[in-house]
Z-matrix of the N, CA and C atoms (Angstrom, degrees):
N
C 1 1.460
C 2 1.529 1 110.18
N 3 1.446 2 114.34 1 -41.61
C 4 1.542 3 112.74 2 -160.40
C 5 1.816 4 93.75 3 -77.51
N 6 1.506 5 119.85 4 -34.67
C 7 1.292 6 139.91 5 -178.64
C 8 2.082 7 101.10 6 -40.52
N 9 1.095 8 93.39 7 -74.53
C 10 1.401 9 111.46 8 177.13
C 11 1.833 10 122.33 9 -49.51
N 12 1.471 11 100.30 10 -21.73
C 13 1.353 12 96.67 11 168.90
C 14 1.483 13 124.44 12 -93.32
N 15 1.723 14 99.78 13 -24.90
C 16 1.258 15 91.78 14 166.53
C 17 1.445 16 118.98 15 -89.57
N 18 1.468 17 130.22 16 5.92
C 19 1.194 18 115.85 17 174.89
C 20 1.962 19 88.35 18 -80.47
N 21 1.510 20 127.14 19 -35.05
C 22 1.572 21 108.54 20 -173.83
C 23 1.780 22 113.95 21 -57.76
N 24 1.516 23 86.74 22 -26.30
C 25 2.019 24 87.84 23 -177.00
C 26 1.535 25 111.06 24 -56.37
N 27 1.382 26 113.64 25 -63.45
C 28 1.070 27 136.24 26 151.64
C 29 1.614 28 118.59 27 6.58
N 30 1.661 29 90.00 28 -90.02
C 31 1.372 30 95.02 29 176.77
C 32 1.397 31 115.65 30 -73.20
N 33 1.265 32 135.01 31 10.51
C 34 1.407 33 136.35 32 167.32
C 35 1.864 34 116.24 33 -73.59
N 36 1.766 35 81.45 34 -55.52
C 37 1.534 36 92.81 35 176.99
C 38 1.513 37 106.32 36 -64.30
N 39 1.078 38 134.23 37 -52.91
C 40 1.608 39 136.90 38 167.75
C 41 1.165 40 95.06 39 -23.14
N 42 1.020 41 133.79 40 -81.18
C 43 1.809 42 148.67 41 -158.75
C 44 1.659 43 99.76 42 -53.46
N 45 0.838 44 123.58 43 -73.95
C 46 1.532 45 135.45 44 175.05
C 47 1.432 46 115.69 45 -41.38
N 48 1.356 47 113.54 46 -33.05
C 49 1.447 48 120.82 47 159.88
C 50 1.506 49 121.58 48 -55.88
N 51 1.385 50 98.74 49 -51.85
C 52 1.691 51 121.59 50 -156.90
C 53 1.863 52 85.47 51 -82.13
N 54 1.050 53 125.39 52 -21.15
C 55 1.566 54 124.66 53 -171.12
C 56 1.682 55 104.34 54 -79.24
N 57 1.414 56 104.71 55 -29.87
C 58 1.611 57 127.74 56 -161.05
C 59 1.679 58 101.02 57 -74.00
N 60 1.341 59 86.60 58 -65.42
C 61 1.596 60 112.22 59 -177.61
C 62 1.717 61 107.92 60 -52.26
N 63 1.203 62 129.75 61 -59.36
C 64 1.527 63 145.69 62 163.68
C 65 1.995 64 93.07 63 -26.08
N 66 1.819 65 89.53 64 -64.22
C 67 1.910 66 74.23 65 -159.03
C 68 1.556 67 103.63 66 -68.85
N 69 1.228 68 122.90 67 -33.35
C 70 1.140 69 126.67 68 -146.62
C 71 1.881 70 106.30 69 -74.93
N 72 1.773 71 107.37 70 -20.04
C 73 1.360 72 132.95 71 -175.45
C 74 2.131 73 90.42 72 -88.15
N 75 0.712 74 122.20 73 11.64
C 76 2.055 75 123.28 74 -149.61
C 77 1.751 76 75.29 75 -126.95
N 78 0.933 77 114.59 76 -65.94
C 79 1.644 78 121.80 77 -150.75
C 80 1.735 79 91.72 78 -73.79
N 81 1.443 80 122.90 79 -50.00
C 82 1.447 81 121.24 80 -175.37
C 83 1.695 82 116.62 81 -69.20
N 84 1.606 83 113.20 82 -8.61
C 85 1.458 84 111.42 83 163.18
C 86 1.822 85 111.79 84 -98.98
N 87 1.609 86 106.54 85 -16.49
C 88 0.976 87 92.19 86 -174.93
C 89 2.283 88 105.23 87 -90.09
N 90 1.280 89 120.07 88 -29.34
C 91 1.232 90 78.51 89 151.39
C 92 1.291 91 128.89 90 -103.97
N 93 1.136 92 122.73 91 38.48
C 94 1.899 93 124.13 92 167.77
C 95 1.368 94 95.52 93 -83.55
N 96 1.480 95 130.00 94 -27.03
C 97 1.241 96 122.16 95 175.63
C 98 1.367 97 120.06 96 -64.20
N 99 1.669 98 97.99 97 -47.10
C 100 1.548 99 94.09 98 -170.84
C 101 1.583 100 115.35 99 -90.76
N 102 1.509 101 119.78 100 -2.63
C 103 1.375 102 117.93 101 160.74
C 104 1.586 103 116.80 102 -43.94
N 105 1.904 104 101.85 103 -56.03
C 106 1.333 105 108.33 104 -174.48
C 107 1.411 106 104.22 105 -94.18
C-alpha cells in the first residue's frame, strides 16, 4: 500500500516537472523570438 503511493507521488512530481519544463521551454522561445 505505502509502495503504491509513493509510486503516485512520484509520478505527480514527474508531471509537475514535465509541466515546468513545457512553460519554462514556452517563455525561452517566446523571448528568443523577440530578441531576434
Amino acid at each position: 500500500m505505502k509502495a503504491d503511493w509513493m509510486k503516485a507521488e512520484v509520478t505527480s512530481w514527474i508531471v509537475i516537472l514535465l509541466c515546468f519544463l513545457a512553460w519554462a521551454v514556452d517563455i525561452a522561445i517566446i523571448y528568443g523570438g523577440n530578441v531576434q
